[in-house]
BAFI-3210 file (N, C-alpha, C; in Angstrom, 3 decimals, decimal comma, padded with zeros to 6 digits):
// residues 228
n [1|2|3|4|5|6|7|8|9|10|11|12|13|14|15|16|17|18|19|20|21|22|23|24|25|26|27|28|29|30|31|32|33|34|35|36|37|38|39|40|41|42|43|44|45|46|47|48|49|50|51|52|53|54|55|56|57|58|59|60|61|62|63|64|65|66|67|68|69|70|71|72|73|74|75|76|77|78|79|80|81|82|83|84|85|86|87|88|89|90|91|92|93|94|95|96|97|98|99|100|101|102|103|104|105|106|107|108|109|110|111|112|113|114|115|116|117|118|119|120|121|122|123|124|125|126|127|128|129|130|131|132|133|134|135|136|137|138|139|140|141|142|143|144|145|146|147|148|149|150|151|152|153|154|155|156|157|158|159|160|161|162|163|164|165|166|167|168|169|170|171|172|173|174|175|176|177|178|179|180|181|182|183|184|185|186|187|188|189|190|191|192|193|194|195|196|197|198|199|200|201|202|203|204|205|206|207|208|209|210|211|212|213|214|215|216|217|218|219|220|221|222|223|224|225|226|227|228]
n.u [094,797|092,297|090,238|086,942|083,260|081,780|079,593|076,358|072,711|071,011|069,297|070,542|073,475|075,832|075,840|077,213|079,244|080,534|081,225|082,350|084,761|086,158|086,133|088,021|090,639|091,404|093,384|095,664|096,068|096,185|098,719|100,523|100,437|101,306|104,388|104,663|104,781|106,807|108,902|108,248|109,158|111,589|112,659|112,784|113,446|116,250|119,019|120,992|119,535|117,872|119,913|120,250|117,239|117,942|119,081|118,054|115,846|118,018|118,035|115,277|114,480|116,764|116,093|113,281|110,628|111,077|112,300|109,649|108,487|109,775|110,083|107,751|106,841|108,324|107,478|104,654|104,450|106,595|107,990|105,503|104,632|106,621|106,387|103,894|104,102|106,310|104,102|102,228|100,250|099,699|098,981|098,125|097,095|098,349|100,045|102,522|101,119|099,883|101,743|103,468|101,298|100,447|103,092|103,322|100,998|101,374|103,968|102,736|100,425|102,310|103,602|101,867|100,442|102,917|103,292|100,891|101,449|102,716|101,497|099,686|101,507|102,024|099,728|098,704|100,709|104,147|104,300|104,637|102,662|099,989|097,592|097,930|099,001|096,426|094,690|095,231|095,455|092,288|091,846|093,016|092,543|089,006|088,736|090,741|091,134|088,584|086,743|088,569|091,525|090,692|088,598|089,696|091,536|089,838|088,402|090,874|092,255|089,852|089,899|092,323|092,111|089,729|090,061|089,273|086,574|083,808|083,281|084,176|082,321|079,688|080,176|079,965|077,448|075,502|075,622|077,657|079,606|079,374|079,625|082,528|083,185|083,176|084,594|086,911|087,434|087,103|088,960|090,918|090,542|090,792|093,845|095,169|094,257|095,427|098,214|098,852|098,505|100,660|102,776|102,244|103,238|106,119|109,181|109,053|110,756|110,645|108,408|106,892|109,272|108,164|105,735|105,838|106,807|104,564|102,850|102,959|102,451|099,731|099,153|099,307|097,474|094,612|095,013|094,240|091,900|090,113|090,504|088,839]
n.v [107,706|105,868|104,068|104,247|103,385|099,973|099,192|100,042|099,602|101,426|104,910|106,933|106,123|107,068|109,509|109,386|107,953|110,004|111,639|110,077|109,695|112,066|112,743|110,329|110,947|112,964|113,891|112,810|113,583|116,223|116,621|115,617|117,539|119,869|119,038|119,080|121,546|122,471|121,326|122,910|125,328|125,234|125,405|128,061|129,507|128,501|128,464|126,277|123,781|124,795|124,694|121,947|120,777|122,398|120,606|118,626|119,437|119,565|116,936|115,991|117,726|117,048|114,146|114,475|112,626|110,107|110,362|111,172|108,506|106,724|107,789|107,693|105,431|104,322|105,698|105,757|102,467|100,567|101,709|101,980|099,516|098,360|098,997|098,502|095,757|095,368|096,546|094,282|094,913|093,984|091,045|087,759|085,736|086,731|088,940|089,685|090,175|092,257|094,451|094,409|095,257|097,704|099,014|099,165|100,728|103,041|103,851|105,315|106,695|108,657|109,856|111,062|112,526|114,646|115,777|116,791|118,848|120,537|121,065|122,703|124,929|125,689|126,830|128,721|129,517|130,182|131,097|131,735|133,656|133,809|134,066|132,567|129,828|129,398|129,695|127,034|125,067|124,763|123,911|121,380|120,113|119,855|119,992|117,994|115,745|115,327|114,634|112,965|111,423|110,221|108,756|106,941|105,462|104,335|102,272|100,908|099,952|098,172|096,835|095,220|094,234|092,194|091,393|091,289|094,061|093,957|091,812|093,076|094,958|093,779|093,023|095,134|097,546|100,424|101,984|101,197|101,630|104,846|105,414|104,534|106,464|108,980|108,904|108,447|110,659|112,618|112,249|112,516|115,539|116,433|116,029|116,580|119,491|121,113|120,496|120,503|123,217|124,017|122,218|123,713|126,422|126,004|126,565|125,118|122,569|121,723|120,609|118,322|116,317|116,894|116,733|113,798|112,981|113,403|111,712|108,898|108,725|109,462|107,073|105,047|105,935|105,886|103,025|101,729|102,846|102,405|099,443|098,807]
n.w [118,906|116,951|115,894|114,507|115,822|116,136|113,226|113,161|113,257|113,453|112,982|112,801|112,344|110,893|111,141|114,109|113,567|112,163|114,446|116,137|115,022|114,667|117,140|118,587|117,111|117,235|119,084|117,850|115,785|116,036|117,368|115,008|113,441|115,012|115,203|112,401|111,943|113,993|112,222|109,773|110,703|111,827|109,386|108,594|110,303|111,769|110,536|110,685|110,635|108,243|105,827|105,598|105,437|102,914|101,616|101,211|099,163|097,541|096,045|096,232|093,296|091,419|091,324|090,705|089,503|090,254|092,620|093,666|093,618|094,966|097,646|097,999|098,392|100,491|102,611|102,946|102,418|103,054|105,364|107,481|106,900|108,436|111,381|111,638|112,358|114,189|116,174|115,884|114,044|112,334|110,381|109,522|105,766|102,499|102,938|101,778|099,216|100,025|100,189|097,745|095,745|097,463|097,103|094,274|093,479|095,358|094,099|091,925|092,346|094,343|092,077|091,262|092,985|093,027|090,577|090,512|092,846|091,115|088,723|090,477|091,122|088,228|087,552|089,546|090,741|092,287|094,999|098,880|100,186|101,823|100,216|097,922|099,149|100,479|098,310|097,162|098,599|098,936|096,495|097,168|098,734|099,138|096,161|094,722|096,780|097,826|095,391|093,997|095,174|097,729|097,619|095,093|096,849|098,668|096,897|095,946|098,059|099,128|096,910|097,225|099,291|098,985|097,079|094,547|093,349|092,868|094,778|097,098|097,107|097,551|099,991|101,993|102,508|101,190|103,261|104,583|103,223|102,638|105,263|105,647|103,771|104,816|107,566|106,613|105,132|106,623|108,757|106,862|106,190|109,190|109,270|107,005|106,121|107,873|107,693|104,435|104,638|105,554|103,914|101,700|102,294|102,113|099,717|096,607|095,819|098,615|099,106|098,526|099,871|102,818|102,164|101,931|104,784|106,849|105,461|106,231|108,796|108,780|106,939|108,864|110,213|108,842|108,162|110,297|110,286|108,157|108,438|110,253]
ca.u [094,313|091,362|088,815|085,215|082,505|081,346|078,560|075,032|071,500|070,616|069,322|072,267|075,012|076,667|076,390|077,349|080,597|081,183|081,257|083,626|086,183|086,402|086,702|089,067|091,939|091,538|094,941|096,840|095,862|096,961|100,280|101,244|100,780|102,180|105,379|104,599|104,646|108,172|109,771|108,375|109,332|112,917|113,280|112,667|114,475|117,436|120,050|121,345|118,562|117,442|120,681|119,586|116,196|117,825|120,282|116,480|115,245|117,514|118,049|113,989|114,849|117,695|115,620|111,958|109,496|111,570|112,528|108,528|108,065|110,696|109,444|106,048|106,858|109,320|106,484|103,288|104,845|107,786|108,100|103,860|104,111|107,435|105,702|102,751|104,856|106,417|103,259|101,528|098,938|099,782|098,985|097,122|097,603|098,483|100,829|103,743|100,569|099,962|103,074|103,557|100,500|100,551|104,033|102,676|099,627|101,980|104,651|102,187|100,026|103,653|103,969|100,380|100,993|104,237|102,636|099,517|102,158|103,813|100,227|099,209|102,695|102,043|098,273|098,468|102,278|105,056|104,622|103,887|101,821|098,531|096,995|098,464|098,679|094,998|094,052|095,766|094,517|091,043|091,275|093,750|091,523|087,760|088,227|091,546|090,784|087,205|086,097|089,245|092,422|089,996|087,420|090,188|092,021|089,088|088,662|092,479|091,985|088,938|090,483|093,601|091,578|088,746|090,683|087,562|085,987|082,191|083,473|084,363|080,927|079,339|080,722|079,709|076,156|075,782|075,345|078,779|080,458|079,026|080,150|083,848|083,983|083,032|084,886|088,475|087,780|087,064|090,513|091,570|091,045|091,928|095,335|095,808|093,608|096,955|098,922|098,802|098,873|101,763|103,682|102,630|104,229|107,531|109,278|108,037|111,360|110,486|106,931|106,705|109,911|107,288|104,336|106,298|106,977|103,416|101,969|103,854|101,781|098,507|098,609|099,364|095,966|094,173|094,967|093,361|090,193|089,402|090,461|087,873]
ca.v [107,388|105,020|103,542|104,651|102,577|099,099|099,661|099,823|099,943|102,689|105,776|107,623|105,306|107,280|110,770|109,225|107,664|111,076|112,049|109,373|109,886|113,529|112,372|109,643|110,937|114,847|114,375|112,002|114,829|117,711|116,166|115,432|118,861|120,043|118,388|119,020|123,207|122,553|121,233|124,673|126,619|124,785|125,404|129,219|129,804|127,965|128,332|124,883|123,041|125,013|123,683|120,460|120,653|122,492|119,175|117,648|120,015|119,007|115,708|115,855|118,686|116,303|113,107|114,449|111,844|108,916|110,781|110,913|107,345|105,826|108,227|107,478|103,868|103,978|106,722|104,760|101,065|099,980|102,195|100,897|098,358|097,952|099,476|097,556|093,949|095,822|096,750|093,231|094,917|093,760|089,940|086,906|085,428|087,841|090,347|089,836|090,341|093,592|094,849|094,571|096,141|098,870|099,396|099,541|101,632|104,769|104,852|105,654|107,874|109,550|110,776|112,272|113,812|115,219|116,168|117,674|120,215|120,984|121,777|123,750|125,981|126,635|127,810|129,748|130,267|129,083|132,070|131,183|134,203|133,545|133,884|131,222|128,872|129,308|128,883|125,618|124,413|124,719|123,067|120,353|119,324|120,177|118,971|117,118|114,839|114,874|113,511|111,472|111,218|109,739|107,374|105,986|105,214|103,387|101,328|100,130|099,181|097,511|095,700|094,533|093,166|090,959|090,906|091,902|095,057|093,164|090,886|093,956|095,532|092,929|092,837|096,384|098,054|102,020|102,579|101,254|102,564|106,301|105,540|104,811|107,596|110,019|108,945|108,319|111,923|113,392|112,309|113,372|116,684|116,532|115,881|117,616|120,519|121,962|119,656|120,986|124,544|123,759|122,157|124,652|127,547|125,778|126,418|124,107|121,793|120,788|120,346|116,766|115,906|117,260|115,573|112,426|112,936|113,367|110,307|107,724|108,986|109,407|105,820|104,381|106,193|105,640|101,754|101,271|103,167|101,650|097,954|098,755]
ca.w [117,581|117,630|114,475|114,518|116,427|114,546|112,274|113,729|112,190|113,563|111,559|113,049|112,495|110,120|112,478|115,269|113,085|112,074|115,746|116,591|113,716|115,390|119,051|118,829|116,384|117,597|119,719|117,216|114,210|116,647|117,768|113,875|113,279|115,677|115,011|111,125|112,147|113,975|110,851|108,761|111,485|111,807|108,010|108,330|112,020|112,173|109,330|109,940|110,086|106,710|104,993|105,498|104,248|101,179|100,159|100,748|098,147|096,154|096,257|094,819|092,200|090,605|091,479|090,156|089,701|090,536|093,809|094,141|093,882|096,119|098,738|098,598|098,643|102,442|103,263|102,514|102,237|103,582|106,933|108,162|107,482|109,690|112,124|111,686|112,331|115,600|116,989|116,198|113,850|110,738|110,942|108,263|105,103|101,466|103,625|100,512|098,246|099,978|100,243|096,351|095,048|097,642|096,226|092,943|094,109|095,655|093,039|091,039|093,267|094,695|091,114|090,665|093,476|092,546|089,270|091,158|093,211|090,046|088,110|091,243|090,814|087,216|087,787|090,848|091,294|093,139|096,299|099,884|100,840|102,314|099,191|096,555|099,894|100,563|096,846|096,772|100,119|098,698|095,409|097,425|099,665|098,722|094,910|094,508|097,842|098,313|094,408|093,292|096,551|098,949|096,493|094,378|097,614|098,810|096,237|095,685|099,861|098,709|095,803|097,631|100,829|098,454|095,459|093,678|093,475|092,914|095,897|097,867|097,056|097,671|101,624|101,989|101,728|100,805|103,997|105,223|102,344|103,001|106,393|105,339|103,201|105,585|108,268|106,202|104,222|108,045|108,852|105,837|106,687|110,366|109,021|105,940|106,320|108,233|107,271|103,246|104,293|105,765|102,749|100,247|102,948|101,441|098,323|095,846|096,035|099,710|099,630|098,076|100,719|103,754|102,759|102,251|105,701|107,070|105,170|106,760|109,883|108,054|106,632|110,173|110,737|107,546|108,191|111,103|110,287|107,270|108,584|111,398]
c.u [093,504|090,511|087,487|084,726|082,253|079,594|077,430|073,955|070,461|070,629|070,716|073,500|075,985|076,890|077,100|079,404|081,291|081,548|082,218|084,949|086,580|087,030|088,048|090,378|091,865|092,869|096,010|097,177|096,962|098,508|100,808|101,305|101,795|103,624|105,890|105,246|106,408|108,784|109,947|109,027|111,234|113,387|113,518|113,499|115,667|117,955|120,699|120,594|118,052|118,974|120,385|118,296|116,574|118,149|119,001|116,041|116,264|118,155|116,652|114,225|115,447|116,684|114,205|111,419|109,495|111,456|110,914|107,748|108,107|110,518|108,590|106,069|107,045|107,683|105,325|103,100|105,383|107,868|106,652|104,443|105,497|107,155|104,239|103,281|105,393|105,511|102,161|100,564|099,263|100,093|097,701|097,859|097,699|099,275|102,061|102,382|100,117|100,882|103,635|102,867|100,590|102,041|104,068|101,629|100,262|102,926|103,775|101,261|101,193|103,763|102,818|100,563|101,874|103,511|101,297|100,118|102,375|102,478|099,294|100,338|102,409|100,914|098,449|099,663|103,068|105,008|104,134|103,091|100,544|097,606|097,002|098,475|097,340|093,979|094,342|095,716|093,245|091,213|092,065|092,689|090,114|087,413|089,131|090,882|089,596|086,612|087,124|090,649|091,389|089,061|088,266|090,738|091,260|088,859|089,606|092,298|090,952|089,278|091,645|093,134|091,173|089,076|089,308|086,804|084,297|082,336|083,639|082,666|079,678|079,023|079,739|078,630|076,167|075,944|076,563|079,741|080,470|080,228|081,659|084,208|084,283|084,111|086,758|088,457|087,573|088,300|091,679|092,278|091,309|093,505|095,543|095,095|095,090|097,663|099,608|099,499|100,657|102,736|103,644|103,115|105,718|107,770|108,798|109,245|111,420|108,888|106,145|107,942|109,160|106,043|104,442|106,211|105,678|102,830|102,339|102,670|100,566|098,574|098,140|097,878|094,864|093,757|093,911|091,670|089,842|089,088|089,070|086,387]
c.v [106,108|104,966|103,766|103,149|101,455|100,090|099,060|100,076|100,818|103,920|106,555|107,297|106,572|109,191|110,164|108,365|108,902|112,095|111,462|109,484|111,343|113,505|111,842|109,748|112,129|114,938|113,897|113,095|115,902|117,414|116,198|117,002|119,420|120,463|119,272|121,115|123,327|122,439|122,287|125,678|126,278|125,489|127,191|129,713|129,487|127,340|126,495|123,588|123,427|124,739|122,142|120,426|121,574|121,093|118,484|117,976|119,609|118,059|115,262|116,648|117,622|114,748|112,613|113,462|110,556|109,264|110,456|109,137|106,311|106,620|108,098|106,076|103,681|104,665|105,689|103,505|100,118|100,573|101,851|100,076|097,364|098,334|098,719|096,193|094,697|095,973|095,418|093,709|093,933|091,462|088,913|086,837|086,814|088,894|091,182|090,632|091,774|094,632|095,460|095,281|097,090|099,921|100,162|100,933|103,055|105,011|105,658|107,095|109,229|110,291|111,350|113,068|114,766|116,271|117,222|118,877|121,126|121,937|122,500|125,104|126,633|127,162|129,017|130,493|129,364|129,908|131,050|132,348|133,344|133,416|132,613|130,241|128,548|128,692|127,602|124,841|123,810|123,258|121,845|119,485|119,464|120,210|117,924|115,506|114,556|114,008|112,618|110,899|109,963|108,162|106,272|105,432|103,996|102,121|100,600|099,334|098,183|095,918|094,823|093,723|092,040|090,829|091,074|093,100|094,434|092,265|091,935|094,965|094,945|092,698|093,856|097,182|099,261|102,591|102,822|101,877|104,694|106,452|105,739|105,863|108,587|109,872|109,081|110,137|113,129|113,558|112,717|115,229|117,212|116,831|116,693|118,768|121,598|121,746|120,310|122,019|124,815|123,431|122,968|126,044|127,040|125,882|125,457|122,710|121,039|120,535|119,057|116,167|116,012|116,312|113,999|111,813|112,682|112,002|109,387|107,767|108,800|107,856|104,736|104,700|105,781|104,079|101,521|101,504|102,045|099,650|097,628|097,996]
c.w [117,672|116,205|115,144|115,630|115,335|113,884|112,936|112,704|112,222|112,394|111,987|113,230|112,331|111,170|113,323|115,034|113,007|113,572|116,314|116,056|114,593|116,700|118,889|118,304|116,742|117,654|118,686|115,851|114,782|116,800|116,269|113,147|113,547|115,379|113,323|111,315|112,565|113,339|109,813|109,552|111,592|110,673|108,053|109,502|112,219|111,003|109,434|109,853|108,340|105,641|104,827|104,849|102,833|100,804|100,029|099,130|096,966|095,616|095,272|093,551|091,572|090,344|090,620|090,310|090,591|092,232|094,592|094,436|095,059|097,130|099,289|099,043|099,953|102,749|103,639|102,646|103,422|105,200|107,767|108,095|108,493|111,031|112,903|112,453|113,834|116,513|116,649|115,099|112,589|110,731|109,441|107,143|104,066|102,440|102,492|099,485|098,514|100,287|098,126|095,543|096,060|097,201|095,027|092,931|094,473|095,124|092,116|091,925|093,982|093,407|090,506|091,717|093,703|091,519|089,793|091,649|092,290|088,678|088,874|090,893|089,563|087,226|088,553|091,379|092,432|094,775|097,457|100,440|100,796|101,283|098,599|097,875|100,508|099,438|096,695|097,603|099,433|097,605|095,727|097,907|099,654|096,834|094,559|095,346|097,945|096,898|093,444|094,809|097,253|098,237|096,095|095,786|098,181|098,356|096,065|097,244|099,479|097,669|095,999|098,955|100,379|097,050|093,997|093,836|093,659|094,532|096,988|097,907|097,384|099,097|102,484|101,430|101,777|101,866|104,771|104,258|102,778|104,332|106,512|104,877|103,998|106,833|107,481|105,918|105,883|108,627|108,179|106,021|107,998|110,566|108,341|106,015|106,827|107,366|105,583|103,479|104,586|104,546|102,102|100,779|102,162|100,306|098,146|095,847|097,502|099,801|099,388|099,414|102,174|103,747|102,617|103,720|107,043|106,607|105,472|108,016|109,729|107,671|107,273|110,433|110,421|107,785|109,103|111,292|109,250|107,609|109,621|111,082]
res [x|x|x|x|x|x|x|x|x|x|x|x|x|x|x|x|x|x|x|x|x|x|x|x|x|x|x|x|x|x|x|x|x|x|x|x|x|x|x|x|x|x|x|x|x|x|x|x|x|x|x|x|x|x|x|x|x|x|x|x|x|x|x|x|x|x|x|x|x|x|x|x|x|x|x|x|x|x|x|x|x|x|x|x|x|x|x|x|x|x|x|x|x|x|x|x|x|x|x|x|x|x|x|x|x|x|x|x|x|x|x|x|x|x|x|x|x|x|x|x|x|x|x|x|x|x|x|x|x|x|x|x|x|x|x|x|x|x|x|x|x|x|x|x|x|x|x|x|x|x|x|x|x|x|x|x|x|x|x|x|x|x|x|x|x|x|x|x|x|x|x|x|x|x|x|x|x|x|x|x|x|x|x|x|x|x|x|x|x|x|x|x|x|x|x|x|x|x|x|x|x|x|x|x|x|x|x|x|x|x|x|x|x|x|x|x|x|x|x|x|x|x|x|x|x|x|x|x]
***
């Protein structure tokens, strides 16, 4: 797992980013898969592993939104950035100050995307055939992720680095912005592209407990591109 090239002024920066985002996270994407495929396949194969991910299921069922919060938080928060402090990355002044608003930032995001599963289920259904998990692939990741997931995300990173959105825009000319987007929303779907189809194969009570599980991994990733 590896961050894009720096930013050049070349006309082909931004190809040649999107070329790197591809190269350098290929194996770290594939492996989380991977991994992500053994856990569905655990749940469906082996009765006592699938007792266990039920008391998961419903542990969120009883828990609902709240359950979504305080998940996204360890997920997103608390488990990086212990991770981060082990492996040296996570280093400089404001660390409490981002700790707190990203806190803030994925309870709140943990329960849109809670809420997002839950307004995919009543549209399209709660099944896992190939169908209803295909339909909800699409509109996950090619309208959910690509014009609000990925942007707002940006921005909140943006607004918690320079404490200013104008000060953060400011840093950053269209060209490196483009560049970020493309390269985070590339990884985006490196990861979740499976990753998704994967959760929404699960009833609908493990599929917020799954991609809890996944974004812990993804943020580790996420971080380092964007800090790049």
């Amino acid at each position: 797992m590896a961050a894009p090239e720096p930013i050049d002024d070349r006309g082909d920066g931004i190809r040649e980013a999107i070329r790197s985002t591809l190269h350098q996270n290929r194996w770290a994407c594939l492996g989380l898969n991977l991994a992500v495929t053994g856990l569905v396949v655990s749940y469906y194969r082996w009765p006592e592993t699938g007792r266990f991910w039920e008391a998961v299921g419903d542990l969120k069922t009883r828990g609902s939104y709240l359950f979504a919060a305080v998940a996204t938080i360890l997920a997103a928060v608390l488990v990086p950035a212990l991770v981060q402090k082990l492996m040296g990355l996570e280093s400089g002044p404001g660390r409490t100050r981002r700790l707190f608003w990203g806190a803030v930032y994925w309870a709140y995001r943990g329960v849109e995307i809670d809420w997002f599963y839950r307004l995919q289920g009543r549209i399209f259904g709660s099944g896992t055939d190939w169908r209803t998990v295909g339909i909800k692939l699409l509109v996950d990741q090619f309208v959910y992720s690509v014009f609000w997931a990925v942007p707002s995300y940006l921005i909140y990173v943006s607004w918690v680095e320079h404490r200013s959105l104008a000060r953060a825009w400011a840093l950053r000319n269209g060209r490196v912005l483009r560049k970020t987007y493309l390269s985070v929303i590339l990884t985006n779907w490196l990861v979740w592209l499976p990753a998704v189809a994967l959760v929404y194969s699960l009833p609908p009570p493990l599929q917020f407990p799954l991609f809890s599980m996944i974004l812990t991994f993804y943020i580790l990733l996420v971080t380092v591109l964007v800090k790049a």
